[in-house]
N, C-alpha and C positions, 0 to 999 in steps of 0.2 A: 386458577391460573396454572400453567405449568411449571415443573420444574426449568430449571436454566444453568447451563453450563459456562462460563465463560472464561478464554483467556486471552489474554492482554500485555501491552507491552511494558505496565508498572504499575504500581499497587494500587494508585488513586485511580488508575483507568480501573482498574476492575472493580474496585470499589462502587463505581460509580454504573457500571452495570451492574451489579450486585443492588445498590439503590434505589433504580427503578424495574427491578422484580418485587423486589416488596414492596415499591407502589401499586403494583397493578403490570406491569409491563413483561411483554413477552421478550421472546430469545432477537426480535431485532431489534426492538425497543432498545437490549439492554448495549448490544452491538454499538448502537448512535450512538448514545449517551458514554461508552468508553469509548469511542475514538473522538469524539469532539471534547474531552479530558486529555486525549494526546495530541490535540493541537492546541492545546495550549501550555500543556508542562512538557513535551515531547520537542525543544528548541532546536532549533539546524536541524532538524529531522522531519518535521512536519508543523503545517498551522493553519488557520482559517483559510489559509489564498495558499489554498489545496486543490489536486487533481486525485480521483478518485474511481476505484470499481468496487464494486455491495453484488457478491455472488449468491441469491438467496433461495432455497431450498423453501416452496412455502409448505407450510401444515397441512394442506390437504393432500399433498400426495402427488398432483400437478408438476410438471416441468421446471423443473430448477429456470430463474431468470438471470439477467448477469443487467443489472445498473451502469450506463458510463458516464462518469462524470469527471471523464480525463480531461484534463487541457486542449482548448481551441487556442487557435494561431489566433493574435488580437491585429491591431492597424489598419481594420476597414477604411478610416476619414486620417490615418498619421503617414508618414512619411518611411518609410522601413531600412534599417540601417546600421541606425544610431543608438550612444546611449547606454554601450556596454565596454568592456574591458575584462581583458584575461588575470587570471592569478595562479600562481603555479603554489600549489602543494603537497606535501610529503604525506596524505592523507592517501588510505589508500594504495601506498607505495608507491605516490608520486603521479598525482593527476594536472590539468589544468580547469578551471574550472571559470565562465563564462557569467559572470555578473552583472551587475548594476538594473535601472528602469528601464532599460531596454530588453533585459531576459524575462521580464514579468509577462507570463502565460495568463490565459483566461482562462481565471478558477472555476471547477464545477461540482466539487466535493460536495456542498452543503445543497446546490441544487438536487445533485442525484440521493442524496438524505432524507430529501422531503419529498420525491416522488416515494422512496422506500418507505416512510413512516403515514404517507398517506394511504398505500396499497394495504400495508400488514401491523401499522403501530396499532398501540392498545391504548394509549394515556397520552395524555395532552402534550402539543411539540413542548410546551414552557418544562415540562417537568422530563422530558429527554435535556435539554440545556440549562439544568439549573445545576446541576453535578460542573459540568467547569465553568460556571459563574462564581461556584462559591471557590473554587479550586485558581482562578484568576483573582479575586476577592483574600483570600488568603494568604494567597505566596505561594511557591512550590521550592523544592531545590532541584538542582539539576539531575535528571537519570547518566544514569553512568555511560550509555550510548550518547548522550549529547556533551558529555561532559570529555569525553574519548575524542568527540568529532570538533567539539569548537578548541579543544588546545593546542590542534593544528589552525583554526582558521580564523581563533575570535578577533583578532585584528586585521587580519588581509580583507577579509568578507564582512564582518561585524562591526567592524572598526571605522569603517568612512563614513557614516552617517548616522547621526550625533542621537539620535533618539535610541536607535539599535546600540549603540555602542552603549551608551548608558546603563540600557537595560541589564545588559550583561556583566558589567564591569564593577568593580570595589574602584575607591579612588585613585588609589596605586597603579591601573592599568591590568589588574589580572582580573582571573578570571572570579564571579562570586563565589563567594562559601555559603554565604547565608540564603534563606528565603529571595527571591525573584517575587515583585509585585511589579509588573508590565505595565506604565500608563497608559489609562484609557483602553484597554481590554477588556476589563469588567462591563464597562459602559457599552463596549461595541457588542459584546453578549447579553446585555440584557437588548440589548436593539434587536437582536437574532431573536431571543426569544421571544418579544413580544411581535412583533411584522413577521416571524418566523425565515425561512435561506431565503426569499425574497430582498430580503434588504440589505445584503451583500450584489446586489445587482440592480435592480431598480430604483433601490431604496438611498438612504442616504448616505449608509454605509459604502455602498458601491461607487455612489460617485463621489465620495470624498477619496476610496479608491485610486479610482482612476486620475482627477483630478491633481496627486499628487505623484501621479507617477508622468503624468504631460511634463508637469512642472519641473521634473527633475531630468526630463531628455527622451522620456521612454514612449511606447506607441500604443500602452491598452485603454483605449478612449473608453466613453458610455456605452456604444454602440456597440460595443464588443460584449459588453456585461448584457444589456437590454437581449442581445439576439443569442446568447446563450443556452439551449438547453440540453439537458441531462437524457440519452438514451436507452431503451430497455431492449431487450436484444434474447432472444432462446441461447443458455449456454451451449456450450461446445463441450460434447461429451466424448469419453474414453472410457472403456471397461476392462476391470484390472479386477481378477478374480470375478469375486461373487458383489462385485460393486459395481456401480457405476458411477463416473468420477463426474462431474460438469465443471467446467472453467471458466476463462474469460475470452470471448471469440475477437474476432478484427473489428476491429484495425487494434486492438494490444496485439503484440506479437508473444506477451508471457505465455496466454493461455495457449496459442496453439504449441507453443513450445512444449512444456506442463504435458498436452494430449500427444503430444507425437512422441515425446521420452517416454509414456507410461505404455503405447502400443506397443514401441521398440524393444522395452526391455523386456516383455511375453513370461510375466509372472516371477523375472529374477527381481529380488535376492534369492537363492536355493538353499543357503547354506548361511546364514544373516552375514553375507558382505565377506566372504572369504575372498582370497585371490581370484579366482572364475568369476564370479560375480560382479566383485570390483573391476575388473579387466570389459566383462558388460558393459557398463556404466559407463567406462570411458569411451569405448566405443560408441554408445550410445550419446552420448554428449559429443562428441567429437563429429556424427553425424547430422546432428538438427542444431547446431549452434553455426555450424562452418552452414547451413542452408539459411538459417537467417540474416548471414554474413554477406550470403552471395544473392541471396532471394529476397528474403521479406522486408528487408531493408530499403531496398530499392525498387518492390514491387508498386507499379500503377495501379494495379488491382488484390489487394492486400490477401482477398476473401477469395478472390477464386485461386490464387497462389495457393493458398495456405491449404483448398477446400484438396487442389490435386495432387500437393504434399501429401497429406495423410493418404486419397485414396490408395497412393502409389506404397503407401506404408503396408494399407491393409493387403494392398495386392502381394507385394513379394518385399517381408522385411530385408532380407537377406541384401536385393538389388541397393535399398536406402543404405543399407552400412556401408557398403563397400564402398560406394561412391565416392545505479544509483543509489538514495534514503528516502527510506519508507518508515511508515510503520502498520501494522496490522495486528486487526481483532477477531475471534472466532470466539463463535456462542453457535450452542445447538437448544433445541427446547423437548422436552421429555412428550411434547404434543407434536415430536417430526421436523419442527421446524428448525433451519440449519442457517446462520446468518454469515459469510467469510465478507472481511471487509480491509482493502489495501488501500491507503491514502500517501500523497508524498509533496512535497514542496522543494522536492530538486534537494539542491546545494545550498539555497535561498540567496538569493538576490544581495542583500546584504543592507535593504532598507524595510523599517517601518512606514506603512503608509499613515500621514499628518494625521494626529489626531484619533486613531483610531486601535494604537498598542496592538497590531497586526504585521505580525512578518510577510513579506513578498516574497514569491517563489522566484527560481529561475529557471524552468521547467525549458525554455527556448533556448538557455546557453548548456544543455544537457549534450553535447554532443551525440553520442548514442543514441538520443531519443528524438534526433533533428541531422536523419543522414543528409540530407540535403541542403545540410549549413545554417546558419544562424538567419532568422526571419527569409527561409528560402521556400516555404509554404504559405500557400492562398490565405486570405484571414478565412476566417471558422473552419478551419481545417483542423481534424485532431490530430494532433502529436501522437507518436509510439509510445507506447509501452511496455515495458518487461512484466508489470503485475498479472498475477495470475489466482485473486481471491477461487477457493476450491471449495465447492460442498460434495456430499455423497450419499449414496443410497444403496446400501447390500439388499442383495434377493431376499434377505431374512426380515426385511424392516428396519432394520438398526440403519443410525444418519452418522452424516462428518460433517464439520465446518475444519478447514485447513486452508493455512496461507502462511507468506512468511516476506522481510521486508529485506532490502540488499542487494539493488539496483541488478545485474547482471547475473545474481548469484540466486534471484529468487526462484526460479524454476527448476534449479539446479538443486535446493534445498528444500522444495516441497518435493519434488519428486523422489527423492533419496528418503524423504520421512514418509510418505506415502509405501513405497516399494516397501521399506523396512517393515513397515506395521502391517500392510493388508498380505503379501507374499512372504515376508522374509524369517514369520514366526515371534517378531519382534513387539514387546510389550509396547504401548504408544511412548513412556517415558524413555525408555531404550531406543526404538525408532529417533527420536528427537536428538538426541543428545550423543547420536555416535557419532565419529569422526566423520568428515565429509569431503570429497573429493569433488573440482571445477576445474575444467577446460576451458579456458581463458581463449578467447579468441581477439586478436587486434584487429584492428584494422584492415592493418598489413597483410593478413591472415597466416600473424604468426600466431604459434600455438605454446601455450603454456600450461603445462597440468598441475595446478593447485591443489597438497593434499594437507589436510589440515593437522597438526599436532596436539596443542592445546587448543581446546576450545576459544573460536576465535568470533568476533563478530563480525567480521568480514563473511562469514559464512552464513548468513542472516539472524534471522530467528523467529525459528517456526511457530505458530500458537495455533493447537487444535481441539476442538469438544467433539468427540463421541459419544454417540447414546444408543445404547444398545440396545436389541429387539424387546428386551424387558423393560426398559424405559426406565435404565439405571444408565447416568453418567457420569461420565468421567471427561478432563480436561489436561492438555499439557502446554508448558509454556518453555520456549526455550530460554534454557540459561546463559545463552551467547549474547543475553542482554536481562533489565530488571523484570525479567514478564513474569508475571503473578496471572493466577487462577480463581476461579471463584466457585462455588457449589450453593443456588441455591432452592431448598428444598421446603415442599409445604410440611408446614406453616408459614414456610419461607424463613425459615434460621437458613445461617448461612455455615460453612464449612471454610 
């Protein structure tokens, strides 16, 4: 089996890729198995009733794929409306954020899992989900990203509904110290592993689901879960140096974003991020942020928008200038294979579904990711996206897996760790961890240039495995949250 690189967004996730390579399991095998470890210890960040993209580079050499298993608009057979409520908070530097059974999107994370571990797994689904069964089974404590984000909201959003508030809470009303054991989440994993992401949709999981979210006001019936499926799609590529980069295509709006910064910026950093450089970059954000502001937001046709965006890039860059919570894993495999994997659950909803120690997302009160207003899309229509999971492939042989999680900020953050590392001279641990610079765009199409000081998590956090033409890898995880990394090497010890 090959080697495997992998990094993640805290220890137990990686760990738990690291677990199944020494079962037997390849670089996407170990991918699943730590992201479905951060839906369960990764709280208000992400969870089972997830939306999701799996950018994957396979071994042989073939066409990088891009999985989506982003959120469908649900309400086929409900009434659309209802069932939600605003909450304002200083999260963020002051967002409002759109809750309750009524924001619950139709999850498609574990569907597009199990088209990915059908195409290229190596070992059986039970032993990709046995790593956060025992990790739900255990207890976790909170990562310092969840623990950052619910001390703004564990009450306003976490707090109204009596199972979620529990979960979180010491008797006193704050927030836990100790170990988190989630009721009925182990049970709902072992239900995964055994029916395998079927049973968060057809299964009984799904409709206990649903079921509980009718009951509580909200609109994601059966029907919504049953007609679900997960698409596979040719990435969307860009060529930066002696790479070539692939994305995530439409209807996300990250990846083309991702492919149109890495054309614009024509090999800068020159100087790793000096003033000229950095003056690029704003420019360069400042031009494909204000186009998805004005364009892909509002475009009826997502993919030919997006297709005559770039050509207009390739033709004359010059004409183009002037004019949310994630989390994410990256593993590469020493046999080529390159796995980039973004999953999110919004803001979350702010309930557990009955019975099931499963957080809801609220993926339909994301404003940004619903320009067209709250339940203002057909059912099975997919929702926007900012994800932009990234693999790669140099002229030499040597692969990438790169992504990074931080709603608005994540394109803006792979592509600055990207530039750094493939142009800018920059070591990958150096690329990751420099300062970083965002053009904030509102609404309103005011503008705001975000430059970072101390390392912030607002600025995401990148995690990427290289493996170079010699079939030596290496991985980095950003410090703007707990990401750990893993190395593991036959015999399969680990690093």
């Amino acid at each position: 089996m090959p080697d495997v690189a992998i990094a993640a967004p805290n220890a137990a996730a990686a760990d738990a890729g690291a677990a199944v390579v020494k079962a037997g399991g390849n670089a996407i095998d170990a991918a699943l198995a730590a992201s479905l470890v951060t839906m369960v210890n990764e709280v208000g960040i992400v969870s089972l009733s997830s939306g999701g993209f799996l950018t994957i580079q396979p071994p042989d050499g073939s066409p990088a794929q891009t999985i989506d298993g982003w959120m469908d608009m649900p309400g086929r057979s409900q009434a659309l409306g209802g069932g939600t409520w605003d909450v304002s908070t200083e999260y963020g530097g002051g967002i409002d954020i759109t809750i309750g059974p009524g924001s619950v999107g139709t999850h498609g994370s574990l569907a597009a899992f199990g088209v990915a571990h059908q195409r290229w797994g190596s070992i059986p689904w039970r032993e990709i989900v046995a790593p956060a069964l025992d990790v739900a089974r255990s207890g976790f404590a909170l990562s310092a990203a969840s623990r950052f984000y619910l001390e703004y909201v564990h009450d306003d959003i976490f707090g109204w509904d009596a199972a979620s508030s529990t979960a979180i809470h010491d008797p006193d009303g704050t927030l836990k110290t100790g170990l988190i054991c989630v009721a009925d989440l182990a049970d709902s994993l072992e239900e995964i592993a055994e029916h395998g992401p079927g049973a968060l949709y057809s299964g009984d999981l799904g409709r206990m689901i649903s079921d509980s979210i009718l009951a509580k006001g909200g609109i994601l019936g059966r029907d919504d879960l049953d007609a679900y499926r997960p698409v596979t799609r040719p990435s969307l590529t860009a060529r930066v140096g002696d790479w070539t980069l692939a994305t995530n295509p439409p209807p996300s709006v990250g990846g083309v974003c991702v492919a149109a910064m890495l054309r614009l910026l024509d090999d800068y950093p020159r100087h790793g991020w000096d003033v000229a450089d950095r003056a690029r970059l704003i420019q360069v954000q400042r031009a494909v942020l204000g186009e998805r502001l004005r364009v892909f937001n509002h475009a009826d046709d997502l993919e030919a928008a997006a297709a005559a965006y770039l050509d207009l890039i390739d033709r004359d860059h010059l004409a183009v200038l002037e004019s949310g919570s994630t989390a994410h894993v990256s593993t590469s495999g020493s046999d080529g294979a390159a796995c980039s994997i973004t999953v999110s659950s919004g803001y979350s909803s702010g309930m557990i579904a009955s019975g099931t120690g499963i957080w809801l997302n609220n993926c339909l009160g994301e404003q940004e990711l619903n320009p067209q207003g709250l339940h203002g899309l057909a059912p099975g229509t997919r929702l926007l996206s900012n994800m932009a999971p990234t693999v790669g492939r140099s002229s030499d042989g040597a692969s990438l897996a790169i992504g990074s999680p931080g709603a608005d900020r994540i394109t803006t953050a792979i592509v600055q760790a990207v530039a750094g590392f493939v142009s800018g001279g920059l070591t990958l641990e150096e690329a990751i961890v420099h300062p970083r610079v965002h053009v904030h765009r509102a609404a309103t199409d005011e503008e705001e240039i975000k430059v970072e000081g101390e390392l912030s998590m607002y600025f995401g956090g990148v995690a990427a495995t290289p493996c170079w033409a010699t079939g030596e890898l290496n991985a980095g995880a950003d410090p703007r949250r707990d990401g750990a990394v893993r190395l593991v090497r036959e015999p399969h010890t680990q690093d």
